[in-house]
Biotite code that builds the C-alpha atoms (Angstrom):
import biotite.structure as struc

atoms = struc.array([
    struc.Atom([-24.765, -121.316, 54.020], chain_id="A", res_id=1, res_name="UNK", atom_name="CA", element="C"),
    struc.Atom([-25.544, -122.672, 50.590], chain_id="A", res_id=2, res_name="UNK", atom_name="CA", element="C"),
    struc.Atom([-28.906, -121.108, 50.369], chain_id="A", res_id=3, res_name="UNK", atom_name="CA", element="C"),
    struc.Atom([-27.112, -117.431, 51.277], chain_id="A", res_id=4, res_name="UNK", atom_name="CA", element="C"),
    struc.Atom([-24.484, -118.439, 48.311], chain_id="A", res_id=5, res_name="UNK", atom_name="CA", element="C"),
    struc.Atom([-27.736, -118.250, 45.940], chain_id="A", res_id=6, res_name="UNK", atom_name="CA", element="C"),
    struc.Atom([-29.468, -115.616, 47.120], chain_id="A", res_id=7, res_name="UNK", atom_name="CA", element="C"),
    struc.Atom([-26.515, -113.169, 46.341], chain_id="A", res_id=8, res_name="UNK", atom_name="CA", element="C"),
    struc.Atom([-25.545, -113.393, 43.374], chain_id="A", res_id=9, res_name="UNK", atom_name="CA", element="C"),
    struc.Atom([-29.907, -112.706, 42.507], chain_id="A", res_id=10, res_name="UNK", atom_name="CA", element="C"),
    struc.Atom([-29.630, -109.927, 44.442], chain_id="A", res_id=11, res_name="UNK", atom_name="CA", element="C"),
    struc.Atom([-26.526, -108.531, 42.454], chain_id="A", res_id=12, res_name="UNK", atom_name="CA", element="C"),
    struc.Atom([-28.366, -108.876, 38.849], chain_id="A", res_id=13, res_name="UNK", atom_name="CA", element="C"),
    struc.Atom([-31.676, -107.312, 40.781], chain_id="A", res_id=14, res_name="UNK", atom_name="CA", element="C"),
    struc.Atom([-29.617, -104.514, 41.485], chain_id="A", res_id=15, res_name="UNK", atom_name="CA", element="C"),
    struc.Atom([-27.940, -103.855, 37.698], chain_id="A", res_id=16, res_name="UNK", atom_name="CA", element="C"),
    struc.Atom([-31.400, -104.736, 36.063], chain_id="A", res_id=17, res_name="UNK", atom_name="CA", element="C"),
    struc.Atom([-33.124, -101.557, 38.610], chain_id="A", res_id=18, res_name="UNK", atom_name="CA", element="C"),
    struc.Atom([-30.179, -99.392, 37.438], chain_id="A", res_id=19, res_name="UNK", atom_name="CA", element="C"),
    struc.Atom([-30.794, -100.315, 33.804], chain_id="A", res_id=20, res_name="UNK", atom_name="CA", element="C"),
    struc.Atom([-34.032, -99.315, 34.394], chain_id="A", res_id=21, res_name="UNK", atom_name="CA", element="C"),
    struc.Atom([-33.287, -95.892, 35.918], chain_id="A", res_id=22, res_name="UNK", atom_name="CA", element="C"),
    struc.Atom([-31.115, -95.213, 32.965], chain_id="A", res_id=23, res_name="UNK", atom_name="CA", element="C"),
    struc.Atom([-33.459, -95.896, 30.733], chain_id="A", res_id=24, res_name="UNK", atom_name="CA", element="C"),
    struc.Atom([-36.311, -93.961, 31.877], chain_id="A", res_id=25, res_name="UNK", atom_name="CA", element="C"),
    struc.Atom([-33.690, -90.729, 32.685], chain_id="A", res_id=26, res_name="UNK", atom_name="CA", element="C"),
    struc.Atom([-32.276, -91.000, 28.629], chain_id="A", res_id=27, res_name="UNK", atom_name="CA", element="C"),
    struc.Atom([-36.117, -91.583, 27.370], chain_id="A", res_id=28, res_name="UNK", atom_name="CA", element="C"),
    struc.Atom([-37.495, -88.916, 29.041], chain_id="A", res_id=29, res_name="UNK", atom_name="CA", element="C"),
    struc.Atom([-34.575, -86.434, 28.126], chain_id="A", res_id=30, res_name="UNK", atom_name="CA", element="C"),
    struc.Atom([-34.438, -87.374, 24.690], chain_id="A", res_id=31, res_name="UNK", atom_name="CA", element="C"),
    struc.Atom([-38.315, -85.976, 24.275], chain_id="A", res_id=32, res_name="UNK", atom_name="CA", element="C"),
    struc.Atom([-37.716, -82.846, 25.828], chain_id="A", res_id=33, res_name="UNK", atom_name="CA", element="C"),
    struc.Atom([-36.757, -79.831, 23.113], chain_id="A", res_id=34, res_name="UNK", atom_name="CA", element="C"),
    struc.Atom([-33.327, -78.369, 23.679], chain_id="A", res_id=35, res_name="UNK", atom_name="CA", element="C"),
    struc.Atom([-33.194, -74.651, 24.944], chain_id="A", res_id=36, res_name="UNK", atom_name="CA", element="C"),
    struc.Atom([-31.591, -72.839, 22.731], chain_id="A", res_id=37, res_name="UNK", atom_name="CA", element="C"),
    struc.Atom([-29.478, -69.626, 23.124], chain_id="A", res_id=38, res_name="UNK", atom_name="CA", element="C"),
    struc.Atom([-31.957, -66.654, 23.093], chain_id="A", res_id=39, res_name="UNK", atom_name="CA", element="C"),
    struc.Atom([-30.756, -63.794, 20.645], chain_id="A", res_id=40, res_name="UNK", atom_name="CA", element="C"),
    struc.Atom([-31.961, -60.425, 22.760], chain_id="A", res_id=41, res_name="UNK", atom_name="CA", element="C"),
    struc.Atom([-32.275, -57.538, 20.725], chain_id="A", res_id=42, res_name="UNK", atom_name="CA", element="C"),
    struc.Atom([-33.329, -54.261, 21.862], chain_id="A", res_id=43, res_name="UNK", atom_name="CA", element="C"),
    struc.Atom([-36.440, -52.607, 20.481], chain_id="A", res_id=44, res_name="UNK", atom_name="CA", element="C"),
    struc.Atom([-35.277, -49.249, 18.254], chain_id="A", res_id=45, res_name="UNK", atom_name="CA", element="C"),
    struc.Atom([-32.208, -48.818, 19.808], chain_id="A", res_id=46, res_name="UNK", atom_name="CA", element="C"),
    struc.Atom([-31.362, -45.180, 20.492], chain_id="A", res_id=47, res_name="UNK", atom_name="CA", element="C"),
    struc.Atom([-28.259, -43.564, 18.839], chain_id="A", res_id=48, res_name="UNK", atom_name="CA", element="C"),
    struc.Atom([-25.572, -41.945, 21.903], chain_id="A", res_id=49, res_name="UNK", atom_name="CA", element="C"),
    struc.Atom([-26.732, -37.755, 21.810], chain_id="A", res_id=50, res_name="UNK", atom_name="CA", element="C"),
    struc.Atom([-23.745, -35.464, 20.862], chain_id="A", res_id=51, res_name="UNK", atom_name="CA", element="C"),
    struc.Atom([-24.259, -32.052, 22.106], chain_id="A", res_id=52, res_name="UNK", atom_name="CA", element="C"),
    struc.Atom([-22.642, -30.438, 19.164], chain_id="A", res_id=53, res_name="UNK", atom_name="CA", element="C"),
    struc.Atom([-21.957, -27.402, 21.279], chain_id="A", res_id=54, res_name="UNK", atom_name="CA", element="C"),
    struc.Atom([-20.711, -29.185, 23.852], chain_id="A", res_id=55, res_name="UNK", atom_name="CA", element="C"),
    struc.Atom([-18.463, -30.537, 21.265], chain_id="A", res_id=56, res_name="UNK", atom_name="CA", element="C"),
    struc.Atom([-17.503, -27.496, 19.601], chain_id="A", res_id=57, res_name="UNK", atom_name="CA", element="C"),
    struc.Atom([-16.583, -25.712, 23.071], chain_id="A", res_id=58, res_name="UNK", atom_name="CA", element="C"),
    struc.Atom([-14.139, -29.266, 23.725], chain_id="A", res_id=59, res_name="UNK", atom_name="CA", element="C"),
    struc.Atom([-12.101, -29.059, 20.721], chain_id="A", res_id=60, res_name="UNK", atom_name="CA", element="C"),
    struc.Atom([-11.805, -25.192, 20.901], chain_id="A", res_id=61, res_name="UNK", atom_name="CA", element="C"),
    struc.Atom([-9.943, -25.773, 24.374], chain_id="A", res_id=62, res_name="UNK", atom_name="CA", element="C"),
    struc.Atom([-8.378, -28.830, 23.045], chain_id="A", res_id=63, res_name="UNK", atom_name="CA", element="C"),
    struc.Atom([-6.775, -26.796, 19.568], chain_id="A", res_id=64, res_name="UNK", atom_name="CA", element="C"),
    struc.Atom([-5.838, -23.490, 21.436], chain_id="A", res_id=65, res_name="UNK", atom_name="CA", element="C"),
    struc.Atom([-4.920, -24.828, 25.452], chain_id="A", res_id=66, res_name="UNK", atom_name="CA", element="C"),
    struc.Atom([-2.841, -27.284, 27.890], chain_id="A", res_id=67, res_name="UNK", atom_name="CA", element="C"),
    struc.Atom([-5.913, -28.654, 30.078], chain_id="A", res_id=68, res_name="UNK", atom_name="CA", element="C"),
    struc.Atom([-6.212, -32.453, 30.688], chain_id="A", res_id=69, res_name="UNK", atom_name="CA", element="C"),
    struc.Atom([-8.943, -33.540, 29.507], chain_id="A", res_id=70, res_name="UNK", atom_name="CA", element="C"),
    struc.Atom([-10.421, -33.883, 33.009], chain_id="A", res_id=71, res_name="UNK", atom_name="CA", element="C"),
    struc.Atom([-9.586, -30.570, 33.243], chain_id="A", res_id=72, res_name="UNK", atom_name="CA", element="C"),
    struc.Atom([-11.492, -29.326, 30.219], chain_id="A", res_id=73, res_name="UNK", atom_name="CA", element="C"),
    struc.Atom([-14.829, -31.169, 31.439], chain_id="A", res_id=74, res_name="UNK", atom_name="CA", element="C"),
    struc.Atom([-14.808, -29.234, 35.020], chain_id="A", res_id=75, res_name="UNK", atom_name="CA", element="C"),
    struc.Atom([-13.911, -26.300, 32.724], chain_id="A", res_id=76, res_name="UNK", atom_name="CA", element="C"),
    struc.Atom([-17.068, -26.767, 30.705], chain_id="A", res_id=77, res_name="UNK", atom_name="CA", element="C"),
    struc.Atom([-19.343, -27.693, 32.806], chain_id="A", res_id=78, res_name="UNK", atom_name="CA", element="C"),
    struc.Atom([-18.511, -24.817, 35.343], chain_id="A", res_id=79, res_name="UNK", atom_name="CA", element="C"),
    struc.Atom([-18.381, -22.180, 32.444], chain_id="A", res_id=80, res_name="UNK", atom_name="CA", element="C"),
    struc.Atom([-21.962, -23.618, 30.905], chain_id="A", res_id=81, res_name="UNK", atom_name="CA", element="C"),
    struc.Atom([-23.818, -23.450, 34.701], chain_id="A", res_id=82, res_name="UNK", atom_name="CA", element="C"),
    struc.Atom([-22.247, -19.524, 35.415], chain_id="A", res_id=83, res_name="UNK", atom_name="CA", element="C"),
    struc.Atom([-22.001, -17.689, 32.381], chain_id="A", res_id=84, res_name="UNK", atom_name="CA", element="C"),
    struc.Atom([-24.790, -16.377, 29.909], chain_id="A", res_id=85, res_name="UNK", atom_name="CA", element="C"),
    struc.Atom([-22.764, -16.632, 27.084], chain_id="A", res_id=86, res_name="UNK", atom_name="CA", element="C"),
    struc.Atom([-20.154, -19.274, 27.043], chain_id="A", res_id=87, res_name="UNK", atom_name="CA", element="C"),
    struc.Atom([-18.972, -18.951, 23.743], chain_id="A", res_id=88, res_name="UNK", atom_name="CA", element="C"),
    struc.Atom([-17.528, -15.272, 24.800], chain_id="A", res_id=89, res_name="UNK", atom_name="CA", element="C"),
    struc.Atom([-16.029, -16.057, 27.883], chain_id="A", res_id=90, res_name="UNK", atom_name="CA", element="C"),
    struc.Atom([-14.077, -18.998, 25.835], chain_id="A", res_id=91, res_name="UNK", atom_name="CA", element="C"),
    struc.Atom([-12.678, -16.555, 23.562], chain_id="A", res_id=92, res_name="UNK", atom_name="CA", element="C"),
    struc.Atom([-11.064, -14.252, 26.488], chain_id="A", res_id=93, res_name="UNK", atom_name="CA", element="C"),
    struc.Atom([-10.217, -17.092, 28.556], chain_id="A", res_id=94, res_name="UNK", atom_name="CA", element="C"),
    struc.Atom([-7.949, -17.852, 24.899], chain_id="A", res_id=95, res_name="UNK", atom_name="CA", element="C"),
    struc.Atom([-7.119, -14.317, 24.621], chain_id="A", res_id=96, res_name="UNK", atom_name="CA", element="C"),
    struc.Atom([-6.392, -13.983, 28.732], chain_id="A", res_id=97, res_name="UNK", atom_name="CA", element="C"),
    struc.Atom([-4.248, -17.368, 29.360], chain_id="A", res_id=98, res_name="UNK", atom_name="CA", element="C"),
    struc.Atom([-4.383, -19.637, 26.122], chain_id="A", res_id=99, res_name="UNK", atom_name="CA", element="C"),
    struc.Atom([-6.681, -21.880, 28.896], chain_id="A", res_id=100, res_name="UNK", atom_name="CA", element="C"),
    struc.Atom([-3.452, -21.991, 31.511], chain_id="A", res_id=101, res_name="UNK", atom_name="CA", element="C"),
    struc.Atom([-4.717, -22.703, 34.433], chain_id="A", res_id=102, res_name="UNK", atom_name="CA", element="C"),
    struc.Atom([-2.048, -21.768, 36.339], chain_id="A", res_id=103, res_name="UNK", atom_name="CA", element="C"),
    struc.Atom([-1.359, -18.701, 34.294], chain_id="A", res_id=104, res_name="UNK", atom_name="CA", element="C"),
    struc.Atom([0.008, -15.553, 36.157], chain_id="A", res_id=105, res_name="UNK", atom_name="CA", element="C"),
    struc.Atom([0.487, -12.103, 35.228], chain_id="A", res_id=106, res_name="UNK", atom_name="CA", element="C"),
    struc.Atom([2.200, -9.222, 37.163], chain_id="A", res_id=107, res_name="UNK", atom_name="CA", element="C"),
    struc.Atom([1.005, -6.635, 35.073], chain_id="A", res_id=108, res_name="UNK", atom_name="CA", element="C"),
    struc.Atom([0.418, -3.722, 36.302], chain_id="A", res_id=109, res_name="UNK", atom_name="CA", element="C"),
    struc.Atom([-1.829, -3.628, 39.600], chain_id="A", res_id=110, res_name="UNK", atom_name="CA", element="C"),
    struc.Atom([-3.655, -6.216, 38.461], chain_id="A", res_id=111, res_name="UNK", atom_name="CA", element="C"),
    struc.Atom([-1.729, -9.610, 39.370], chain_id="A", res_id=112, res_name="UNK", atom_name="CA", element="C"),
    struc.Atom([-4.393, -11.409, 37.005], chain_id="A", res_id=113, res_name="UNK", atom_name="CA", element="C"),
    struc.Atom([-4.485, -15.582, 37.699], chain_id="A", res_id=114, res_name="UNK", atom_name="CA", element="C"),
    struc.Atom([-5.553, -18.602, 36.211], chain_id="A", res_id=115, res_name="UNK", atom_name="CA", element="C"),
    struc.Atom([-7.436, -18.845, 33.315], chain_id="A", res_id=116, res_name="UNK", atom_name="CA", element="C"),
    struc.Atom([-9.845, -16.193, 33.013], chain_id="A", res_id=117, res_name="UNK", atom_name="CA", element="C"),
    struc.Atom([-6.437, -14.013, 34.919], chain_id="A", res_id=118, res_name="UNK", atom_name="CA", element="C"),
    struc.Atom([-8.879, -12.584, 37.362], chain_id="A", res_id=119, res_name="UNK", atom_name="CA", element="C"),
    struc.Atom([-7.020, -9.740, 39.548], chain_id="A", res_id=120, res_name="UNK", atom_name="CA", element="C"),
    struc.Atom([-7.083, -9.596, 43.456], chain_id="A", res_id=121, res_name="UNK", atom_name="CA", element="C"),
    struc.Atom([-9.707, -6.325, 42.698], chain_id="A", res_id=122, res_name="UNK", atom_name="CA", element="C"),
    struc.Atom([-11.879, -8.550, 40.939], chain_id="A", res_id=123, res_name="UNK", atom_name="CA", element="C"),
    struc.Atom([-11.388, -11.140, 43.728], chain_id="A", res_id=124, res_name="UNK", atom_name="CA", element="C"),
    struc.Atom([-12.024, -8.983, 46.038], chain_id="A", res_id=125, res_name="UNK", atom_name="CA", element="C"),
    struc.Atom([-15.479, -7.227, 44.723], chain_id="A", res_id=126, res_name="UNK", atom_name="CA", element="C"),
    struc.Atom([-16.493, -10.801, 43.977], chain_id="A", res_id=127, res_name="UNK", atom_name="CA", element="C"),
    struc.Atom([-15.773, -12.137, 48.060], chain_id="A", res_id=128, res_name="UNK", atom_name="CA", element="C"),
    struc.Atom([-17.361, -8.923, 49.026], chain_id="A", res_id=129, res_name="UNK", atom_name="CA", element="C"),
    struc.Atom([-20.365, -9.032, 47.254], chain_id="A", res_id=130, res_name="UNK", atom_name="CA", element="C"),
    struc.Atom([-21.149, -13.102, 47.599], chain_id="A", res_id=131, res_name="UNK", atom_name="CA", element="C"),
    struc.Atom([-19.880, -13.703, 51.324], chain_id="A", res_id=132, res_name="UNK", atom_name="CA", element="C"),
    struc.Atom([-17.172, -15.855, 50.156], chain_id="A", res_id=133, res_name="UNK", atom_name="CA", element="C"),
    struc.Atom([-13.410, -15.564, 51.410], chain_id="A", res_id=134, res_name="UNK", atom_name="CA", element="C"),
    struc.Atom([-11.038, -17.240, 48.432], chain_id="A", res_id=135, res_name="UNK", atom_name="CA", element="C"),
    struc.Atom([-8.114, -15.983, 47.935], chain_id="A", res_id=136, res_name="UNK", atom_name="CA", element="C"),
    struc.Atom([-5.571, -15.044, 45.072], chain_id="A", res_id=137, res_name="UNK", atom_name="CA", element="C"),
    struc.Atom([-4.360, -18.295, 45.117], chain_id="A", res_id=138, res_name="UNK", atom_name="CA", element="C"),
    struc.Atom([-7.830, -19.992, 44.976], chain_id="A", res_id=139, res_name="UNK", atom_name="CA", element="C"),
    struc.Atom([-7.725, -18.874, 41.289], chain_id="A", res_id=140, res_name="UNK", atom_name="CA", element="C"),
    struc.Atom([-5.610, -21.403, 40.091], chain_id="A", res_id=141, res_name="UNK", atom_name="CA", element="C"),
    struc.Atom([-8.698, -23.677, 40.513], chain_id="A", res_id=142, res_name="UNK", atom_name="CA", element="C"),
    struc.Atom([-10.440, -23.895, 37.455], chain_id="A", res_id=143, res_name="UNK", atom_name="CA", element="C"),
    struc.Atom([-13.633, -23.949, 38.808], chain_id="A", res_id=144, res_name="UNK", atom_name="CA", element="C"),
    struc.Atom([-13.452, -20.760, 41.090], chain_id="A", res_id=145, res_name="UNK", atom_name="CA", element="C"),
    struc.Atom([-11.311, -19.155, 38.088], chain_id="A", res_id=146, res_name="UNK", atom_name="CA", element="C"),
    struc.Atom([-14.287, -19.383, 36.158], chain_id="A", res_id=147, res_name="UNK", atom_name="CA", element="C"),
    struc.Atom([-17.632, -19.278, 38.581], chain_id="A", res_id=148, res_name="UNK", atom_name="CA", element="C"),
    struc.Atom([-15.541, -15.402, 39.735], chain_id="A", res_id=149, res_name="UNK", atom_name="CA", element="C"),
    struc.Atom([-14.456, -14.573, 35.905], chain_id="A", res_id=150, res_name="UNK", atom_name="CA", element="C"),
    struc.Atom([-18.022, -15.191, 34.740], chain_id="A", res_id=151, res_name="UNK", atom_name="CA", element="C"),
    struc.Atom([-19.208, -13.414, 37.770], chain_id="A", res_id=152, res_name="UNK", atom_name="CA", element="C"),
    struc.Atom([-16.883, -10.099, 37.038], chain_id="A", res_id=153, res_name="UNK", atom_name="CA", element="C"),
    struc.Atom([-18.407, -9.997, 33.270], chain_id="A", res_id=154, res_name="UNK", atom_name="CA", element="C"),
    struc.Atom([-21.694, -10.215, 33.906], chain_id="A", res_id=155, res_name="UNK", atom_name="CA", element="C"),
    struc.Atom([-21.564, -7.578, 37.094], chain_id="A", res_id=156, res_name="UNK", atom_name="CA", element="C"),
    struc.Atom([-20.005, -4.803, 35.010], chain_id="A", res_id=157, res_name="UNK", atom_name="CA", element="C"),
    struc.Atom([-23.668, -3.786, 33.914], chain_id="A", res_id=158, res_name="UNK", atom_name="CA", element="C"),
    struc.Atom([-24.089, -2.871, 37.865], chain_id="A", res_id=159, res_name="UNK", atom_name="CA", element="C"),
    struc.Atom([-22.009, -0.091, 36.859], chain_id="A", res_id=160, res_name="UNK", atom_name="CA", element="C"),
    struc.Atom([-23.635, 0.494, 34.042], chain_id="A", res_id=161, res_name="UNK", atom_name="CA", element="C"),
    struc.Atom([-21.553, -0.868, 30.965], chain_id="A", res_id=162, res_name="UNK", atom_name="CA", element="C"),
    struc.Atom([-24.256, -2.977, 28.896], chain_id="A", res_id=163, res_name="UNK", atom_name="CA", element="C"),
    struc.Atom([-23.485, -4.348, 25.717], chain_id="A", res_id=164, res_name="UNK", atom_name="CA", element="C"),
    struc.Atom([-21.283, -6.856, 24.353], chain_id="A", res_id=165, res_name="UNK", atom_name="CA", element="C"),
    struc.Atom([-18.139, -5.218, 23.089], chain_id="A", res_id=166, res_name="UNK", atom_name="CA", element="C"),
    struc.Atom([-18.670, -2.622, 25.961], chain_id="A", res_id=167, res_name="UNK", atom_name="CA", element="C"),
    struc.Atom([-18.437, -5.592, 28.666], chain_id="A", res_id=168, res_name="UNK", atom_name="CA", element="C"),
    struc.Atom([-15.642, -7.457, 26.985], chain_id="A", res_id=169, res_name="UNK", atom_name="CA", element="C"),
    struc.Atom([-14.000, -4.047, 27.413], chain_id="A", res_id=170, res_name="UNK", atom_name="CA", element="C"),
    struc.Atom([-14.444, -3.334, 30.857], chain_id="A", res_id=171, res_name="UNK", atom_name="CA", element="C"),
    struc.Atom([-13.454, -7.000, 31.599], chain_id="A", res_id=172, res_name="UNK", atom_name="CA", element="C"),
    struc.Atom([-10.376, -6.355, 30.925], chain_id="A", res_id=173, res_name="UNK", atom_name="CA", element="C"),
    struc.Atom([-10.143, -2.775, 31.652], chain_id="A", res_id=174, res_name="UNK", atom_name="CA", element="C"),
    struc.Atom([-12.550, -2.055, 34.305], chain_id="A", res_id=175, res_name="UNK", atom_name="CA", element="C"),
    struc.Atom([-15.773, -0.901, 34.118], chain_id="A", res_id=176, res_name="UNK", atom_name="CA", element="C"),
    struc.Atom([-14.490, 2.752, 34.274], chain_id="A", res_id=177, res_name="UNK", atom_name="CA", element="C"),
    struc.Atom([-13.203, 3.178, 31.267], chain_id="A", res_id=178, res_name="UNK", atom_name="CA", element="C"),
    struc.Atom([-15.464, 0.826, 29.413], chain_id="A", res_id=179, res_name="UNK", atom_name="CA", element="C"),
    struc.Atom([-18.187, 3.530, 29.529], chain_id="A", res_id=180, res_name="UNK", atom_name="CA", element="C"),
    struc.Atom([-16.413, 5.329, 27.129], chain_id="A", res_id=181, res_name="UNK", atom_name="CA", element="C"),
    struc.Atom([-14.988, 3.156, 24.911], chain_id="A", res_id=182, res_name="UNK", atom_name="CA", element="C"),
    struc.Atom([-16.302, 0.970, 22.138], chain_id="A", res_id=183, res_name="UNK", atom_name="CA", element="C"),
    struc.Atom([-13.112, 0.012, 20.690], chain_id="A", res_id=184, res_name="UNK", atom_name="CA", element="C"),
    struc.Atom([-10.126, -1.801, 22.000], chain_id="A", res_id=185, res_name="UNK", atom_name="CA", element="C"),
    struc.Atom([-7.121, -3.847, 21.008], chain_id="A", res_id=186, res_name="UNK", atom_name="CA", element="C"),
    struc.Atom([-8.275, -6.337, 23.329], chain_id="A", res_id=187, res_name="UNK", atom_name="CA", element="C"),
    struc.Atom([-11.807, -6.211, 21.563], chain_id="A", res_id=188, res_name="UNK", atom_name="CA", element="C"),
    struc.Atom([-9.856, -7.104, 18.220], chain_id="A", res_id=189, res_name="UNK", atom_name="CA", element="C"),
    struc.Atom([-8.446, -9.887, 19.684], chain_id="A", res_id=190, res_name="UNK", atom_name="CA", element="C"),
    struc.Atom([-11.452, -11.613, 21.583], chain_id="A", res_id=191, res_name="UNK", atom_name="CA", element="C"),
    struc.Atom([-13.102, -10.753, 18.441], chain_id="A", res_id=192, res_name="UNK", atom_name="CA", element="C"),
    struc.Atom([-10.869, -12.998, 15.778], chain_id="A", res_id=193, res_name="UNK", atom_name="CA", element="C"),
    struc.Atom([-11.116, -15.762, 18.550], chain_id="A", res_id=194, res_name="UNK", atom_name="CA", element="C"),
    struc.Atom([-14.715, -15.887, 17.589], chain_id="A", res_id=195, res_name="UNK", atom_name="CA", element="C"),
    struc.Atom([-13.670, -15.946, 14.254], chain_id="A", res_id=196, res_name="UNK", atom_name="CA", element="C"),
    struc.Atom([-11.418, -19.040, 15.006], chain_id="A", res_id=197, res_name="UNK", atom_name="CA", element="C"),
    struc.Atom([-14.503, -20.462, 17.464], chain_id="A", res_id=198, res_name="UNK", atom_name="CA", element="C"),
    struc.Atom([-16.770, -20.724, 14.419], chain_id="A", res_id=199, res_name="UNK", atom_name="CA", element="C"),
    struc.Atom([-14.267, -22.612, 12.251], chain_id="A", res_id=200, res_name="UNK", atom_name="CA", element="C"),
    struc.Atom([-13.826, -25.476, 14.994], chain_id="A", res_id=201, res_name="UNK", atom_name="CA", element="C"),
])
């Protein structure tokens, strides 16, 4: 029993002097390797963000002169800038035609024009007939049909023979009949000083 009383306590200090040790060697070693530091990334000539100016023109014409969300504005825009040949015109009657309303409705006439490019059920019509689609009038209070069949009706006036600018901006809003013989037009005025008012934006 004696011997067993000696032999523990040597075992103990063994045991702290090992541990020492450890530390020692773990602290030593640590102390000779570098710190990491914090790595600055930079990016090589950064590119500036692209602004389509037109783009950005055609926004804050809507923006100044109509009601549209601005969610609204961007299927607007990008519907009008796939379908029509010449945005910039179709912006100015869509002004003249509904101030950008989209759910715009006029009883005029025969015409019952909707939405805001106020396409009639005639127009509607011609357009279903011609492209194997089947909307109907209340279809144009989507922006996005309102303008694919608007841009549509401009453009398809030349079938009938009405070429020309002023001519077609005419006959879009009096038929292609009597845009054959006309190259003047209150409506023409109109559409006309909200080009004016386009090019200030």
């Amino acid at each position: 029993m004696r011997s067993n009383t000696k032999v523990l306590p040597l075992i103990a200090v063994a045991i702290i002097l090992v541990s020492i040790q450890a530390a020692m060697f773990i602290w030593t070693r640590s102390a000779k390797e570098p710190i990491e530091q914090p790595v600055d990334i930079q990016l090589e000539n950064p590119q500036p963000i692209q602004i389509d100016p037109i783009r950005e023109k055609q926004e804050k014409f809507v923006k100044k002169y109509g009601n549209l969300t601005d969610y609204e504005i961007q299927i607007l825009l990008d519907t009008l800038n796939e379908n029509a040949k010449n945005p910039t015109v179709m912006l100015c009657m869509y002004k003249q035609e509904s101030d950008f309303t989209k759910n715009a409705v006029s009883f005029k006439g025969a015409s019952n024009g909707r939405g805001v490019g106020q396409v009639s059920e005639i127009g509607l019509t011609d357009y279903n007939w011609k492209n194997g689609t089947n909307y109907k009038p209340e279809d144009l209070y989507d922006i996005r049909i309102n303008v694919i069949v608007s841009c549509w009706i401009y453009e398809y006036n030349e079938e009938y023979g009405v070429y020309g600018l002023n001519k077609k901006i005419i006959a879009y809003n009096e038929g292609h009949g009597p845009a054959k013989n006309k190259s003047e037009s209150s409506y023409l005025d109109k559409v006309t000083y909200n080009m004016v008012l386009y090019e200030e934006i």
